[in-house]
N, C-alpha and C positions, 0 to 999 in steps of 0.2 A: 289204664289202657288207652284211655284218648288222649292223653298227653302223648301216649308213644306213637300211637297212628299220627299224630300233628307232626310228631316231628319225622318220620317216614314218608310223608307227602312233603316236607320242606324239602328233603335229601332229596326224594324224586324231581322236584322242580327245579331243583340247583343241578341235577342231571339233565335235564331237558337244557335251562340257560347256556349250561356249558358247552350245547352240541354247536359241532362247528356248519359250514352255510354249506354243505353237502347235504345231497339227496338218499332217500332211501330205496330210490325207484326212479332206475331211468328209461328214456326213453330211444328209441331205436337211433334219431340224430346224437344221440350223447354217445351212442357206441361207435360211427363210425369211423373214428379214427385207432378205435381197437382190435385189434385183427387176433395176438398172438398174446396171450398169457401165462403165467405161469403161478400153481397152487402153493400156497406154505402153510401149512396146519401146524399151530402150535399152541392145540388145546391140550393135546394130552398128553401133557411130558410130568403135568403130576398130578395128583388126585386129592381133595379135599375131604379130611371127616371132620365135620363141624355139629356141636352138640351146643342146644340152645337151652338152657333152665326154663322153665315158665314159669318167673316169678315176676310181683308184682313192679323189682328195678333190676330186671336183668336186661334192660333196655340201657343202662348207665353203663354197665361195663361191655367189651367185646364178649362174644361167644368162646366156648373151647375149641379152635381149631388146631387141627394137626395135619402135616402134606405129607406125603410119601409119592417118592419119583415110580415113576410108571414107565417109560420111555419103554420097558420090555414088552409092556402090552400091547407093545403097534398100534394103538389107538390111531395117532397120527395118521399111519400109515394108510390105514384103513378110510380115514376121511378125506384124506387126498386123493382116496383114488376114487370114490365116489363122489365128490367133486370135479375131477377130468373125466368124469363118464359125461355128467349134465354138461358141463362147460363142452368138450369137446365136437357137441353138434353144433357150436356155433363160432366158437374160435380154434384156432391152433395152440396147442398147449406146452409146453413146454419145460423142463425140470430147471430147477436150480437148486443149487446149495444154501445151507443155509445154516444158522443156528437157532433150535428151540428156544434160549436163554434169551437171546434177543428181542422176542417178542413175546414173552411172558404174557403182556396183557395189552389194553387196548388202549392208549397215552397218543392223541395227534402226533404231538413234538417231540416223544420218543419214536413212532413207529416212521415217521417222515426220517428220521436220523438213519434208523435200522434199514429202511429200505434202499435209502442212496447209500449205504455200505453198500449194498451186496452187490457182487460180482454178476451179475444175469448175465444172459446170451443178450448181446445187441435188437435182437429181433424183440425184445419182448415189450410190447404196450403198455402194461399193465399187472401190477399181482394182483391175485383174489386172496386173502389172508382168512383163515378162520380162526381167528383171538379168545381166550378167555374174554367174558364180561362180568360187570356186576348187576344181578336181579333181585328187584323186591321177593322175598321169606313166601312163594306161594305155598309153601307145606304148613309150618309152622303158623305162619303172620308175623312174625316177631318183627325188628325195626332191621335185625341183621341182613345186609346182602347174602346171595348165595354167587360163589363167585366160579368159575371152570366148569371141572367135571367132580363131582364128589357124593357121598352120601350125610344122609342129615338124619340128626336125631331131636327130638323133643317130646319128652317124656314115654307115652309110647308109639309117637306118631314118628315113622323112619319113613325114609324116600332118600333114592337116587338121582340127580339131579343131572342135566347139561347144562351149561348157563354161558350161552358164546356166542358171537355175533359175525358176521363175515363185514369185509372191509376190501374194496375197490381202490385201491394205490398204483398211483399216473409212475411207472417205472422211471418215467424222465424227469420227472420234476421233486416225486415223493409227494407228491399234497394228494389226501383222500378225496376220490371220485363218491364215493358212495360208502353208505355202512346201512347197516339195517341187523337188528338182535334174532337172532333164529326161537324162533316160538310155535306153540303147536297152534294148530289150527285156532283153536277158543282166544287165541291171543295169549296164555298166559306159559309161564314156564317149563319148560321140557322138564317132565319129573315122570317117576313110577313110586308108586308104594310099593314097599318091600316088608317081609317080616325081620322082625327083632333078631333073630339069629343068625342074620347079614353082617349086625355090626362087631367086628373083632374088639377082643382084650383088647387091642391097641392097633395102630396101624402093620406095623411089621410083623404081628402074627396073625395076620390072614392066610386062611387055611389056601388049598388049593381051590377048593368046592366055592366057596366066598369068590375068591379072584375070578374064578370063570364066572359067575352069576354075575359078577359087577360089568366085567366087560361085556355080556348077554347085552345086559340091561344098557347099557351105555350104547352099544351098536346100535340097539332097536330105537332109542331116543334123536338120536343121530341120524340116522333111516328115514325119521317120521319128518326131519324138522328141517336140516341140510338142502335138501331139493326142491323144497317147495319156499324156502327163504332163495336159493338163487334167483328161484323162477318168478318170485315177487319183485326183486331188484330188477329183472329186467335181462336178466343174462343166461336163463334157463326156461326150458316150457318144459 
């Protein structure tokens, strides 16, 4: 077990190194030349069930994961528009097109790529993106990231997780302005405990009653963390 915690603090610090010389939190001069943005959520186009073993090398191999596309449950949709609620008292907002698939997750030198694709309206400043991330195992502890939106099994400890970060990208240039990981207040990962009979036979037999309680849970985790991570960056009170 502290061989696996060693190497979960190595991975953490090699995630720190890698961060690029952007801020997490800026400051009113950093905003003035942003007037007019526009939101792209592309957290929940799939959903994670990931099952961790608690055994003494289940640190050597990956976890059981399995995705199933979500794109039906508006999640997205949902957090884009509670996003242009906060943003909207302070910029102009704006729609754009886009595609989920392109911003799967949060990669600099893919999402600078992704973002000087898209077609914006001229007017726009800057996008505010809300990306999958990857977070240290707070349910479990295991060495596993928790990565999107998904639920998590280990042994009989279940939880629903958010795991996603918002990300400030200069429309005109693509290099990230700011990023900062959406967390609950204690600092640690957006999670609920859930009972055992949340987790389906498999993904694609999720009942009805399951699918609504997930996305329950997923809005209210969202709610907590969304608002008060803009308003930490500096772009929402």
């Amino acid at each position: 077990m502290r061989l696996a915690r060693l190497f979960a603090a190595l991975f953490a610090a090699l995630a720190v190194s890698a961060a690029g010389p952007y801020t997490s939190r800026l400051a009113p001069q950093d905003l003035r030349h942003i007037r007019t943005v526009a939101v792209i959520s592309a957290v929940g186009n799939t959903f994670l069930f990931q099952h961790v073993t608690n055994g003494r090398l289940e640190w050597l191999g990956p976890p059981d994961s399995h995705f199933l596309e979500i794109s039906d449950w508006a999640l997205d949709a949902d957090i884009a528009q509670q996003a242009t609620q906060a943003l909207a008292k302070h910029f102009a907002v704006r729609p754009v097109a886009f595609v989920p698939g392109d911003f799967s997750s949060w990669d600099d030198a893919l999402l600078k790529r992704a973002a000087l694709d898209l077609n914006g309206d001229p007017a726009i400043d800057a996008y505010v993106f809300v990306l999958r991330d990857g977070h240290y195992d707070a349910i479990g502890h295991s060495v596993h990231d928790l990565d999107g939106l998904g639920i998590y099994r280990c042994d009989t400890r279940y939880g629903v997780f958010a795991s996603y970060r918002i990300v400030l990208v200069d429309a005109l240039t693509g290099d990230t302005i700011a990023s900062r990981a959406a967390l609950m207040p204690d600092g640690n990962l957006p999670w609920l405990p859930v009972d055992a009979a949340l987790w389906p036979k498999t993904p694609n037999n999720l009942s009805e009653a399951q699918r609504a309680r997930l996305v329950a849970d997923e809005t209210k985790l969202v709610a907590a963390t969304l608002p008060r991570t803009l308003a930490a960056m500096g772009l929402a009170r």
